[in-house]
C-alpha positions in Angstrom: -55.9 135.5 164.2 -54.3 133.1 166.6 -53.0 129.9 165.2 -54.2 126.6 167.0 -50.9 125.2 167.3 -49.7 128.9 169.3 -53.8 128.5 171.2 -52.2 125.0 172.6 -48.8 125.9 173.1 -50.0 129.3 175.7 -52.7 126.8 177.6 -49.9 124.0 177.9 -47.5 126.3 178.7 -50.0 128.5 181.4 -51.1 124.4 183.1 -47.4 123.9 183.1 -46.5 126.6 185.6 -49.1 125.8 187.8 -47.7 122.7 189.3 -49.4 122.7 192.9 -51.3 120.0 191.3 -54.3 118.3 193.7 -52.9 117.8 197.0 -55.8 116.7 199.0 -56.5 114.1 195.9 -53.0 112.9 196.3 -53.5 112.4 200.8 -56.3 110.8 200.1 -55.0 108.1 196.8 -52.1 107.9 199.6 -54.1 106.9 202.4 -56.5 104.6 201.0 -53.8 102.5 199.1 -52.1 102.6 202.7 -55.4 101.5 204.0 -55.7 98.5 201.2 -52.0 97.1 201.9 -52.8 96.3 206.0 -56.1 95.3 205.2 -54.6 92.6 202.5 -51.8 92.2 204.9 -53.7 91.8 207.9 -56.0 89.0 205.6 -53.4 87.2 203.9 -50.3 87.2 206.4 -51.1 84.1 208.4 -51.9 82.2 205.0 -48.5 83.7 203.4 -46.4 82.8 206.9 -47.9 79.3 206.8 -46.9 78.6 203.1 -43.4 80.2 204.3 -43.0 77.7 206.6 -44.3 74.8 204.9 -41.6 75.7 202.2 -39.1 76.0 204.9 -40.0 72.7 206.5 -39.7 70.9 202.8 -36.2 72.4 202.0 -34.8 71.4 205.7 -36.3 67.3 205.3 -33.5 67.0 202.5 
């Protein structure tokens, strides 16, 4: 009779070897969290430069 702890080791130990993982998952996370930065860049950059500047404009009036 096979032990649990040796049943667990053998599966670990098999899902370890395989390491290709999920490649197409890991285009597509890597795509779509490409996709989200330029879209909250492309919303948020004029507001970000303009609070940039305002802060540059205050720190040269002294």
């Amino acid at each position: 009779m096979v032990g649990a702890g040796t049943a667990l080791r053998g599966r670990l130990a098999r899902d370890w070897d395989d390491e290709r993982g999920d490649v197409p998952g890991w285009v597509l996370i890597t795509l779509m969290t490409a996709g989200l930065v330029v879209l909250i860049w492309a919303l948020a950059g004029p507001a970000l430069t303009g609070v940039f500047q305002d802060a540059i404009d205050r720190v040269s009036d002294f």
